[in-house]
N, C-alpha and C positions, 0 to 999 in steps of 0.2 A: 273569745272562743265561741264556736258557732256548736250549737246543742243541734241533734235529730231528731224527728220521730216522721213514722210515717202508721197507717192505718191500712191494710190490704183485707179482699178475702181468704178465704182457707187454701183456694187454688194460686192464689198470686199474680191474679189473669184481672183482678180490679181493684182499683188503688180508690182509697173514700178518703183520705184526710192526708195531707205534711202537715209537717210545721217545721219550720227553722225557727232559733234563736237564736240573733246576730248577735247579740253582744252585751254588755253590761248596762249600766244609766238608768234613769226614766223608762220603764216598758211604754215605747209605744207602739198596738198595734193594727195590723194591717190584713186583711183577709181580699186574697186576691181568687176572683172565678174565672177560671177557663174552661176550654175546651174539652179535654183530656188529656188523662196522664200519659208521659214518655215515660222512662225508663227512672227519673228519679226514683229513690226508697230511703229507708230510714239511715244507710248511711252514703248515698252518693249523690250528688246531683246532678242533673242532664245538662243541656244547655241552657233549655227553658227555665229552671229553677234558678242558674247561675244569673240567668239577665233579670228574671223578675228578686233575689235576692239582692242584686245590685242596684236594682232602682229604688226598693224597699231601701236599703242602706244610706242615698243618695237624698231622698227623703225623709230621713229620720228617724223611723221603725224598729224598732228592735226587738219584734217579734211578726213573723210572717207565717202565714198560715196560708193554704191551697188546698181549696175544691174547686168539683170540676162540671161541667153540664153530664157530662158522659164518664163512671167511671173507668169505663174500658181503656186496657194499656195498649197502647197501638202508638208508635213512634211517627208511622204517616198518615196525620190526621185525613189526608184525604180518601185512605180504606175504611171511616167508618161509615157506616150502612145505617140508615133511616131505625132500624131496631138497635140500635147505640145510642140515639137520642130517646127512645123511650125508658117514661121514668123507671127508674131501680129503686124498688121502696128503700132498699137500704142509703144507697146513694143520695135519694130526696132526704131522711133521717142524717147524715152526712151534712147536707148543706145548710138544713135547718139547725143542727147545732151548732152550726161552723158560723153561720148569723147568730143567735142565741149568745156565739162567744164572744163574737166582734162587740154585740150591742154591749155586753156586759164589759168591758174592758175600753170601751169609746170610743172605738179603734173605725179606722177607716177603711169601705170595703174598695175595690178597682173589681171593673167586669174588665177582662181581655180576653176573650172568646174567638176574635176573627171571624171571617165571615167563612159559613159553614155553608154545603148542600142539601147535608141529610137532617142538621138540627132546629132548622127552626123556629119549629115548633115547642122545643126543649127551650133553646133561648126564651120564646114568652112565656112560656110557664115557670121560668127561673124568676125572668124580670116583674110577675105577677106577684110572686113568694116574695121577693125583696120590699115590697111596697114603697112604703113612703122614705126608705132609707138614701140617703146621701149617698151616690155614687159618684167614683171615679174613673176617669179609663187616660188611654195613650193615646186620643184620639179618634177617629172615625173612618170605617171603609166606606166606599162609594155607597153600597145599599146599607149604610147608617150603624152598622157592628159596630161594637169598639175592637178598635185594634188587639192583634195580638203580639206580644211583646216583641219575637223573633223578628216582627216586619218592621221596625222602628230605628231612624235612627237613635243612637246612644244616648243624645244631651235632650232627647225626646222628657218632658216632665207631666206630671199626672195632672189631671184638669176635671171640672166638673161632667158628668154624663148625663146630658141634660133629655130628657125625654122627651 
């Protein structure tokens, strides 16, 4: 049985933290960073959460966790605006405990971010925060992102994100 939770503001207009939990066994888990959040909450998932739960699951995981560069909920990544990738203390607060948890649990993190217009400056300050940690992704766009789950084929597997 798959547990929920999710983490919003008071308005419901920015989402800082999921979590699913897949299932029983050995916890192992997984902290995956994107973009920002669609429509998932604490009890539905989007699409986005459905394919990054299934690759988690495919993987081994049994506990997934999601933050984002950009809290803001917006279904068409490409309406966010250059002040969407500026940091949200609370948000930065957000991904540093969301590392804080992975590191404490041994768990392994995946960046899938895609390649953005207005964040890239967010993305280096994310990947600055992460430091010496062990990253994963789906692969690489052209100007060197890691892919974003949505654009991948299915039998796609998680690989080192080599700097």
């Amino acid at each position: 049985m798959t547990s929920k939770f999710a983490v919003f503001s008071a308005c419901r207009q920015k989402r800082y933290w999921l979590r699913r939990n897949l299932g029983d066994g050995a916890a192992r888990h997984v902290l995956w960073i994107m973009m920002n959040p669609s429509r998932a909450d604490e009890s539905n998932n989007d699409p986005t959460t459905t394919m990054t739960t299934n690759i988690s699951r495919r993987h081994g995981y049994s506990v997934h966790g999601v933050v984002n560069l950009s809290a803001a909920i917006e279904a068409d990544s490409t309406r966010l605006t250059t002040s969407d990738g500026v940091a949200d203390p609370v948000n930065e607060q957000a991904i540093r405990r969301a590392v804080n948890w992975i590191r404490r649990h041994r768990g392994d993190i995946v960046i899938a971010w895609g390649a953005s217009r207005h964040l890239r400056q967010r993305e280096a300050d994310v990947l600055h925060m992460l430091g010496n940690n062990n990253l994963l992704c789906l692969g690489r766009n052209a100007n060197g992102s890691p892919r974003f789950p949505r654009a991948i084929r299915r039998d796609t597997v998680l690989r080192e994100f080599i700097r």
